[in-house]
C-alpha positions as CSV (number, residue, x, y, z in Angstrom):
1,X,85.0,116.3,75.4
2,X,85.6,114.0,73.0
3,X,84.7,110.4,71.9
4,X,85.9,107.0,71.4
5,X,84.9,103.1,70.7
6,X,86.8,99.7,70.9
7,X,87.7,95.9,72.7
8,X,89.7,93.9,75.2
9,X,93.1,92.3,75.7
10,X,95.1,91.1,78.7
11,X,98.6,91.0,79.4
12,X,100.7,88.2,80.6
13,X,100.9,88.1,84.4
14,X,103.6,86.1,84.5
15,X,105.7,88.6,82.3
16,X,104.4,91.6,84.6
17,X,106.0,89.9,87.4
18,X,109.5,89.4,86.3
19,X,109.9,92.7,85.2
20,X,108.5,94.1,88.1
21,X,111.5,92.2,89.9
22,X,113.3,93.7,87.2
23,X,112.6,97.3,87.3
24,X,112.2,97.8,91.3
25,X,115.8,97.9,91.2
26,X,116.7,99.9,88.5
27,X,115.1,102.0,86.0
28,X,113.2,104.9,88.4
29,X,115.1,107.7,87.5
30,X,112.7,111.0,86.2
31,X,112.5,114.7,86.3
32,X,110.7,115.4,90.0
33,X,108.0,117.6,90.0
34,X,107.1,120.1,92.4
35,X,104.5,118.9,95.0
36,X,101.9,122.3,94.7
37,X,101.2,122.8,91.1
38,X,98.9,119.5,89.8
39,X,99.4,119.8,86.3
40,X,100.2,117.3,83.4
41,X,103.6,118.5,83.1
42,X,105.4,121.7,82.4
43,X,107.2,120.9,79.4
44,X,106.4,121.9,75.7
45,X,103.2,120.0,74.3
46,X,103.6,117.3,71.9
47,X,101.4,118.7,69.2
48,X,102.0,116.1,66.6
49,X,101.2,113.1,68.9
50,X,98.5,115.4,70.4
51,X,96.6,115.8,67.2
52,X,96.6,112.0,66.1
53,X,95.3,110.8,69.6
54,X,92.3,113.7,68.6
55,X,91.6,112.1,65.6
56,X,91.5,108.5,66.7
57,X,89.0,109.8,69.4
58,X,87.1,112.6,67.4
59,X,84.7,110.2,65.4
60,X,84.0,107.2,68.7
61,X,81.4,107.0,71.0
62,X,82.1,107.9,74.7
63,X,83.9,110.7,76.5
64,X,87.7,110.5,77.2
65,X,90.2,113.0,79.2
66,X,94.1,112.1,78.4
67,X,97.1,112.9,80.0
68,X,101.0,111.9,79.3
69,X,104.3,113.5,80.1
70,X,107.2,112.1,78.6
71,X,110.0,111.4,81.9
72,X,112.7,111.9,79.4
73,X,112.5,115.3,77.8
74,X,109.3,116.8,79.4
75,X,106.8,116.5,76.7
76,X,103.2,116.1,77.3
77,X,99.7,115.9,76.0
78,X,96.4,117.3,77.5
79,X,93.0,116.2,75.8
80,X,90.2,117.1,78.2
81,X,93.2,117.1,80.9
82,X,91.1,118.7,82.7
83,X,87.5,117.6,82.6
84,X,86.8,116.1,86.1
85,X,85.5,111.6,86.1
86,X,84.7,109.3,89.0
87,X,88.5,108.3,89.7
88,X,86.2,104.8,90.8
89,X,89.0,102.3,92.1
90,X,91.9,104.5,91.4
91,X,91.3,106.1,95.0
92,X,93.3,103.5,96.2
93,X,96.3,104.9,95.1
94,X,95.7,107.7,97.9
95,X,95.0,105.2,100.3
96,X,98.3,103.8,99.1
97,X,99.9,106.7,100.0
98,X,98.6,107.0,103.5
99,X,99.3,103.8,104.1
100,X,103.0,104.5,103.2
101,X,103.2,107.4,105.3
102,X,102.1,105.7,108.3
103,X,104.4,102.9,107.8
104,X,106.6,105.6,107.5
105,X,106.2,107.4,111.2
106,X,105.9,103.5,112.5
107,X,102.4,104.1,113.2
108,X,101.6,101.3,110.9
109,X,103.8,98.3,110.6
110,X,103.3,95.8,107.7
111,X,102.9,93.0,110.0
112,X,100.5,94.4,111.8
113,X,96.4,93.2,111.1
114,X,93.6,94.9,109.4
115,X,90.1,93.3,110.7
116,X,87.7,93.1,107.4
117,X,84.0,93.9,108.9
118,X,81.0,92.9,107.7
119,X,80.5,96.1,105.9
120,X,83.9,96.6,104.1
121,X,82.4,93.1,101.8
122,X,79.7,95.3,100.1
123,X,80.6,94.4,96.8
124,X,82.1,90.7,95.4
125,X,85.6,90.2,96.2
126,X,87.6,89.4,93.2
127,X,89.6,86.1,93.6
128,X,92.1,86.2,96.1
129,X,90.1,88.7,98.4
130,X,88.7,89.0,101.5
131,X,85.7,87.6,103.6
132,X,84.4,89.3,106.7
133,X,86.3,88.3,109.7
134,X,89.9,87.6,108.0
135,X,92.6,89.6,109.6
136,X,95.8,90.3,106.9
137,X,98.7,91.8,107.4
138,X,99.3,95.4,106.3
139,X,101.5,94.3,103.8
140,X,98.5,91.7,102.3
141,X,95.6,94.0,102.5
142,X,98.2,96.7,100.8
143,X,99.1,94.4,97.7
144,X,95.6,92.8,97.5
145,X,94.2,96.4,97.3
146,X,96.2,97.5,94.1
147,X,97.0,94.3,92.3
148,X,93.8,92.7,93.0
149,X,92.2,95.9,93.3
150,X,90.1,94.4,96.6
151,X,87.4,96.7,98.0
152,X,87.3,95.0,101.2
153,X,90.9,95.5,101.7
154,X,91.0,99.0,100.8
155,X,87.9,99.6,102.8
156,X,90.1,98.3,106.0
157,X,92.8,99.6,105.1
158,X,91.0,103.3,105.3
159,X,89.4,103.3,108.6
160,X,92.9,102.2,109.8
161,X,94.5,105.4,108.1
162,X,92.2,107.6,109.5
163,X,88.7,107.7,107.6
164,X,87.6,108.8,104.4
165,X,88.8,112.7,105.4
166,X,92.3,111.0,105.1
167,X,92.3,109.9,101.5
168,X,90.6,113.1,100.3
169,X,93.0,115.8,102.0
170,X,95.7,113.4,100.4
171,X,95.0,114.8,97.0
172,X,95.0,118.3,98.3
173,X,98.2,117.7,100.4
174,X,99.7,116.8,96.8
175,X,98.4,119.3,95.3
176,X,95.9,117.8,93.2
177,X,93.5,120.5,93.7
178,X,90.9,119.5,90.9
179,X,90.3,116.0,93.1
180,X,87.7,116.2,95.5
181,X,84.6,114.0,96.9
182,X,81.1,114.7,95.0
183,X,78.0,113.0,96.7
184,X,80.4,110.1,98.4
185,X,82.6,109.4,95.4
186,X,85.9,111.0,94.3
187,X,86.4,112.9,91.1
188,X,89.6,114.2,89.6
189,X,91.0,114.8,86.5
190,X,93.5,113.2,84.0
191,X,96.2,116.6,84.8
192,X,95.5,115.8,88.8
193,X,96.5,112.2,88.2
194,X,99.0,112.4,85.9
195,X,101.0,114.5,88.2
196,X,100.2,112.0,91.2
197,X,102.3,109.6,88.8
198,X,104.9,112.2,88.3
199,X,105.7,113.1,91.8
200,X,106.2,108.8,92.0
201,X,107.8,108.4,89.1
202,X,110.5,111.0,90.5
203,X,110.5,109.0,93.7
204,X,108.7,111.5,95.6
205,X,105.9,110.1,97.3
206,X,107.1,109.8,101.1
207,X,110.9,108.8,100.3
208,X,112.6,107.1,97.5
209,X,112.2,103.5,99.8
210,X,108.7,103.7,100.0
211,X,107.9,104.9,96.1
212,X,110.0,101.9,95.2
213,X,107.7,100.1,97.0
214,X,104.4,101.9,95.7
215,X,105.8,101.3,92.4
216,X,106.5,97.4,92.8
217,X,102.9,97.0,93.6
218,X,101.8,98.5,90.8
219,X,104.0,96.6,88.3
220,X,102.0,93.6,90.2
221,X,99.0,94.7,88.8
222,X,96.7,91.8,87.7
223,X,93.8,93.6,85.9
224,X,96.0,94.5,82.8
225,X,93.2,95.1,79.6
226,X,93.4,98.4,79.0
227,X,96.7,100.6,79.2
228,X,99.3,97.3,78.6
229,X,96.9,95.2,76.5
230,X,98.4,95.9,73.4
231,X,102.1,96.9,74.1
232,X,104.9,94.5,73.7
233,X,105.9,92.1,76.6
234,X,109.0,94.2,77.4
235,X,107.3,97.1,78.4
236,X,106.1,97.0,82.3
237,X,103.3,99.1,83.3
238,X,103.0,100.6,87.1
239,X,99.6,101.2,87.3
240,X,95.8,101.8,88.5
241,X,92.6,100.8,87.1
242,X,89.2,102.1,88.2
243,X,86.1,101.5,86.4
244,X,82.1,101.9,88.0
245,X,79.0,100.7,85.5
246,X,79.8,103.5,82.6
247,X,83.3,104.9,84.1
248,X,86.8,103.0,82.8
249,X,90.1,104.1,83.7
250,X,93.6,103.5,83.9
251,X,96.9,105.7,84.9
252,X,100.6,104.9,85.6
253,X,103.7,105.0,84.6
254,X,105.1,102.9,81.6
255,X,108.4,101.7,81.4
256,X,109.7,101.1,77.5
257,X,113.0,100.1,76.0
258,X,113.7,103.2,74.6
259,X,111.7,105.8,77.4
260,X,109.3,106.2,79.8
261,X,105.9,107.9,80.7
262,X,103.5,109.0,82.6
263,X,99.9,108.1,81.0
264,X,96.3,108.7,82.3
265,X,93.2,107.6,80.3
266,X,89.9,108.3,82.5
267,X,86.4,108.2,79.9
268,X,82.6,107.7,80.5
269,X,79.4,107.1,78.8
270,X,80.1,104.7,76.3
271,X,79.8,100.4,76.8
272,X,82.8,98.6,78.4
273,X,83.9,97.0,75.4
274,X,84.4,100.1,73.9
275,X,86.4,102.1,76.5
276,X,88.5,99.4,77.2
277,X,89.7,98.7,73.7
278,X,90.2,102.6,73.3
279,X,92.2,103.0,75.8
280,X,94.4,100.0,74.7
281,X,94.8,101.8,71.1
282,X,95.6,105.2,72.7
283,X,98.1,103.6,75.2
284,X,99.8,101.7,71.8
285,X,100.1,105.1,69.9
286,X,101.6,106.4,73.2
287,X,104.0,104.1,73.1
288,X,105.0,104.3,70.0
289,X,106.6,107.8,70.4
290,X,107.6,107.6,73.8
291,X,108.1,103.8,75.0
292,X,110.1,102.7,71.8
């Protein structure tokens, strides 16, 4: 694996939400995937782009897997693409999806109420969260889970889908088969996740209506300081952090002026500050080639 070092920045939230209006309604056009073979893409490797994202990590502290497939002519990159992390917070994206499907059949509607118990507030809330005994909708536990990234909510929003068995055998039903549970927590890789993004991106995820709809929630996104940090304000960014006490992630899909991409940056072992700013710079240098 290889290793990295950096710092922070945060992007305007204000800007995220306009062009999430923006780009709900246009813009989500991509190659589809198939749904059996997880894999960060199947186009030729970008070995130029490949090489200077190893150098920038070579010499850093930390451990980093990256994955990115260019939507417009297939292109990808794999560093560690397969090394397996905690996915941390970025299991919510399977929940996500079950949450969608069931919505789908009308098992779920987005009206109906999620009851948060006692033990779904284990950890602090951030703001805009949930206290034990609130009842949201569907619809406000959903976009509290990804753009606030509430545990509480997602926690709810589980045992209503079914239990944890649900969100696993969601990875293997799109088959992500490097993502499974170890000792209680969820590991997958940077391939597995970039081609959960893929199969979005191409509007695959349950129907084109509801991956519109995964998408505009994860344009929402409101913990922005790693993959947008340091792009410019008119690139949007649908996408998932996750991060534990060493573990900092961040995947989605990026939408530039001049392309997008699928991006997945899951790393380890060295101090927040570090991972975070890293992942900023590797994003940017992404961009370069494939947003502009």
């Amino acid at each position: 694996m290889l290793r990295f070092s950096g710092g922070r920045a945060v992007f305007g939230k204000a800007i995220r939400v306009a062009l999430a209006l923006a780009l709900c309604a246009s813009c989500l056009v991509a190659p589809a995937p198939t749904a059996t073979a997880a894999s960060a893409g199947n186009g030729p490797e970008d070995r130029e782009l490949e090489s200077s994202l190893t150098d920038y990590l070579s010499g850093l502290d930390g451990v980093c897997g990256v994955a990115a497939v260019n939507l417009k002519d297939g292109r990808t990159v794999s560093i560690d693409a397969d090394s397996s992390f905690p996915t941390a917070s970025m299991y919510k994206l399977f929940v996500m999806y079950r949450v969608f499907q069931a919505l789908d059949r009308g098992s779920l509607s987005p009206n109906d109420t999620v009851t948060i118990e006692e033990d779904d507030v284990i950890q602090d809330e951030p703001d805009g969260g949930f206290a034990p005994d609130d009842t949201p909708t569907v619809s406000k536990a959903l976009e509290a889970m990804i753009t606030l990234s509430s545990n509480a909510a997602a926690l709810a929003l589980t045992r209503d889908i079914g239990g944890w068995p649900e969100v696993e055998s969601a990875a293997r039903e799109l088959g992500m088969t490097n993502t499974t549970t170890v000792d209680g927590d969820l590991w997958s890789t940077p391939s597995d996740m970039a081609h959960f993004f893929q199969l979005l991106a191409s509007q695959s995820l349950v129907g084109k209506s509801a991956s519109v709809k995964m998408i505009g929630l994860l344009l929402q996104q409101t913990v922005n300081d790693r993959l947008p940090a340091l792009l410019p304000p008119e690139a949007a960014v649908a996408h998932k952090t996750g991060e534990l006490d060493d573990v900092w992630n961040d995947a989605g899909i990026v939408y530039g002026t001049g392309g997008s991409y699928v991006i997945v940056v899951m790393s380890r072992g060295g101090t927040p500050e570090d991972e975070i700013r890293a992942e900023a710079e590797l994003s940017q240098m992404v961009y370069a080639q494939y947003g502009k």
